[in-house]
C-alpha positions in Angstrom: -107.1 28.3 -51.1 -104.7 25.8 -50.3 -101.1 26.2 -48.7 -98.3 26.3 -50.5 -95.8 23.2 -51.3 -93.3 25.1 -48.8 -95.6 25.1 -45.9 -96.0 21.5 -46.0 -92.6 20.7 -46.6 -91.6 23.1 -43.9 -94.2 22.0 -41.5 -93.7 17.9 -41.8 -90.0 18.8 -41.2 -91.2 20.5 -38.3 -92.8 17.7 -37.2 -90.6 15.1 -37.7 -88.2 17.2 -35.7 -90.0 17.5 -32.8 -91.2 14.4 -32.7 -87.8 12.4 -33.3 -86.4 14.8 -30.1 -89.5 14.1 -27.9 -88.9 10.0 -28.2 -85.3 10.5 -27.0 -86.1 11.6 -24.1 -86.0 9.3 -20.9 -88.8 10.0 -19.8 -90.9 8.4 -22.5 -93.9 10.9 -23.3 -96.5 9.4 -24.9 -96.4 10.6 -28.5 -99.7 9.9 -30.9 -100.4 11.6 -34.5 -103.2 11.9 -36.9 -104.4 14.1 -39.2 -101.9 17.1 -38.9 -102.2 16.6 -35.2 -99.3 15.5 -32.8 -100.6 14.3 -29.0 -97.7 14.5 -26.5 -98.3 13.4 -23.0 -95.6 13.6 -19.9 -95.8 11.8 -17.1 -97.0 14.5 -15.2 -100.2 14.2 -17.1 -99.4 17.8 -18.6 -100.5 17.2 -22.8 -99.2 19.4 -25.6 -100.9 19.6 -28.9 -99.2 20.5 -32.2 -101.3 21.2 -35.0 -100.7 22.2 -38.5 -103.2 24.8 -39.9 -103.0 24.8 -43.7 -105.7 27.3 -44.2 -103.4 30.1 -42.7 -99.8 28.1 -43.3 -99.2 27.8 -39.5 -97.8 26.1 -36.8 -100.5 26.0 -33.4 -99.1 24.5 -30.3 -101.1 24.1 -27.0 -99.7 23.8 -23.7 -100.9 24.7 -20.5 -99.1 28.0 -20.6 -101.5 29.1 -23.7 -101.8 28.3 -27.2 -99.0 29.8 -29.8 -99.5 30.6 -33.9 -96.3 30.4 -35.5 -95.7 31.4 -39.2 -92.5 30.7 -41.0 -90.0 33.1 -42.0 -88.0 32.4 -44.9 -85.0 34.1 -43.8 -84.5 32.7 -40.3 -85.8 29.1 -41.4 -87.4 29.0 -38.6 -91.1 29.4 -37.2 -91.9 32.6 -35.0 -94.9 33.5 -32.6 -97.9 35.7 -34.2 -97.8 37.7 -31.1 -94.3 37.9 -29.3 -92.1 36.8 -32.7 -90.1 34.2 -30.0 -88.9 31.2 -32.0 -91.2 28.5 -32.0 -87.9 26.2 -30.6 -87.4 28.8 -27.8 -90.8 28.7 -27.4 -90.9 24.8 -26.9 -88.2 24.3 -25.0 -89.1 26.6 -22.2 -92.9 25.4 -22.3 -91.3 21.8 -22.1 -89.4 22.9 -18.8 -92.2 24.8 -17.0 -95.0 22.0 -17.5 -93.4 18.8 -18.1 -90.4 19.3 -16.3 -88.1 18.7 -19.3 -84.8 19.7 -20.1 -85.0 19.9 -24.0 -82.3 20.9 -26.0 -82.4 21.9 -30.1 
């Protein structure tokens, strides 16, 4: 089964998003992308991994604080943890601060 014409458009969004607000940062990270996969390394040497996971229409990020499955809900527009229901925004932006040292607003 494959996903749905929402998940991708929701997901490439997603990931345009993020990857727009992590190249204006200062600090540079090093940002790479192939197949459904987005690389980011800090300077710290700290790497996050965002992945897109048609077979089950989620959004996987890996950080060192753990790895996250987000699913989207329609009604908040917004992509929410499998296990605590945080945002996945929330969710990056205070990952971002405790491993790379980065003060990311969305």
């Amino acid at each position: 089964m494959s996903a749905s014409p929402r998940y991708y458009e929701c997901i490439d969004d997603t990931f345009e998003q993020v990857e727009s607000r992590l190249e204006a940062l200062a600090s540079d990270p090093d940002i790479t992308g192939a197949e459904g996969v987005l690389n980011v390394t800090f300077g710290n040497g700290v790497v996050f991994v965002l992945s897109r996971q048609p077979a089950v229409e989620q959004l996987w990020l890996a950080t060192p604080g753990g790895g996250f499955h987000f699913v989207w809900r329609e009604s908040d527009a917004d992509w929410f943890d499998t296990r605590t229901d945080a945002p996945f925004r929330d969710l990056l932006c205070r990952e971002l601060e405790v491993h790379a040292n980065e003060r990311f607003e969305w």
